[in-house]
N, C-alpha and C positions, 0 to 999 in steps of 0.2 A: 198890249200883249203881243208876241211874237205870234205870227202865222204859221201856223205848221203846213209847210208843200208837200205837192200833192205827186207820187208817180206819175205818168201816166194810166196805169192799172188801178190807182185809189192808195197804193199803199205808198211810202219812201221804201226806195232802193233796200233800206236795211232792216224791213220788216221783212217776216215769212210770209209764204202765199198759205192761206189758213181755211179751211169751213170749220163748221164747231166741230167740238172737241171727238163726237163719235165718229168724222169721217175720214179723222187722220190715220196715217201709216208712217210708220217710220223707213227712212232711208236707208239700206244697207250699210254698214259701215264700211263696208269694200270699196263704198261708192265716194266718199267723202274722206276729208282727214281723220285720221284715228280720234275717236270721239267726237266726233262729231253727223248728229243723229237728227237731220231735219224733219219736220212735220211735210208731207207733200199730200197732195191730193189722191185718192184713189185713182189705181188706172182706169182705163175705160173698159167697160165692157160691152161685146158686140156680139150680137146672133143672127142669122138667117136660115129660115128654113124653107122648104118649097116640095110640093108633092102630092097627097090627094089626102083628103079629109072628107069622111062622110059620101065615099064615089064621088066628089067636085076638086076640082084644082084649086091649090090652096099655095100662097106665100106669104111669107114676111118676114120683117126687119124691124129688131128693138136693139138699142144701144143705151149708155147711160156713161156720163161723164166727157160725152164729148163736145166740151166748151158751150153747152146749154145750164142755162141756175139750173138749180134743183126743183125739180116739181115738170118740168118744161119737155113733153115728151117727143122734143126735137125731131127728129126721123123715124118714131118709132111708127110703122103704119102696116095693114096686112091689105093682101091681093086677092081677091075673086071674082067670080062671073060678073056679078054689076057694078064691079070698080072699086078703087082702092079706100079707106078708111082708115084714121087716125086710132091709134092704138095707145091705151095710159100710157105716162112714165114709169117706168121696171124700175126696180135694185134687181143687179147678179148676186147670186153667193156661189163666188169661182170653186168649183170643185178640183180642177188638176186634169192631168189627161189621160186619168186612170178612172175618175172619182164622180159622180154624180155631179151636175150643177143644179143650180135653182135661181129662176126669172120669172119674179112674179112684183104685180100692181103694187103701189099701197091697199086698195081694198080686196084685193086676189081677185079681178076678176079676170084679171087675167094669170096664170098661175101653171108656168112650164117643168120640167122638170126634163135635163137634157143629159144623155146617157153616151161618154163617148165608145165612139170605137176606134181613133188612131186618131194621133198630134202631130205637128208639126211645128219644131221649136228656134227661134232664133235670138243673136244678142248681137245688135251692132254697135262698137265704140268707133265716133268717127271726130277725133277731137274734142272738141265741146258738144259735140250733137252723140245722139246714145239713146237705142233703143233695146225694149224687151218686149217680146212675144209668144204665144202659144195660140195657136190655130187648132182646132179640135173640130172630127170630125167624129158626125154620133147622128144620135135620130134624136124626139123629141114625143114627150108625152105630157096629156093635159088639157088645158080648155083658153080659148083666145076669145073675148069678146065680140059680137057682132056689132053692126052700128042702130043696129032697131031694139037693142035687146038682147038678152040671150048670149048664149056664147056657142063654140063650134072647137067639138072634142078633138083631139088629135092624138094619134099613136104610130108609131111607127113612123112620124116624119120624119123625110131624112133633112140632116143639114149643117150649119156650124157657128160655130160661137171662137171669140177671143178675145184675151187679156191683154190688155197692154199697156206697157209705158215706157215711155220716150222726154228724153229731154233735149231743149233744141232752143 
């Protein structure tokens, strides 16, 4: 029997880069030949926020999509007085830079809800390399897990979040 070869990436050349069926997006058609409507990955989604919770100094950082599997809660980690702590894997559900977002666990326990107040938008075509963004700045409302337990409410944090996709 013939050997089916192999990309580099796992797939040949002239398969799509795919996850299952619910995490596809289709391609603009502006972006591609007329009909032509590729499956691509979702973009990634980024947030940082930094400022006081409960009178103590408070930050962090959750991302989702950026070349970690699924489940793999890559960089996602928060900052306080006894040191930094890994934070679940998030899903975003991008709201826009008008629109509410929402960044929360699979089991909510950790569970944001980010309110912008100004964007900042860009699209760069550079040959074959091509990106798209939106930088939102807002505050943040909700609850972030502790590493003992428990979680540590937040309101009023200020911070930001971004969409994005780039091909390169």
């Amino acid at each position: 029997p013939a050997r089916r070869r192999l990309h580099p990436r796992g797939l040949r050349p002239d398969e799509p880069r795919r996850r299952d069926a619910a995490h596809r997006r289709e391609e603009p058609a502006r972006r591609g030949r007329a009909g032509d409507r590729r499956p691509l990955l979702p973009p990634p989604g980024w947030a940082f926020g930094t400022g006081r919770a409960g009178g103590a100094p408070l930050g962090f950082n959750l991302c989702e999509g950026f070349g970690v599997p699924a489940g793999d809660p890559g960089e996602n980690a928060a900052f306080a007085g006894g040191g930094p702590w890994r934070l679940p894997p998030v899903a975003f559900a991008v709201g826009g830079a008008s629109s509410p977002w929402s960044i929360a666990s699979p089991g909510r326990e950790l569970d944001l809800v980010f309110r912008p107040a100004g964007a900042h938008r860009e699209s760069r075509r550079l040959g074959i390399l091509s990106t798209r963004f939106t930088q939102v700045a807002g505050t943040f409302e909700g609850a972030i897990p502790l590493p003992g337990g428990g979680g540590v409410a937040v309101s009023g944090l200020p911070g930001v979040v971004e969409d994005h996709w780039a091909r390169w």
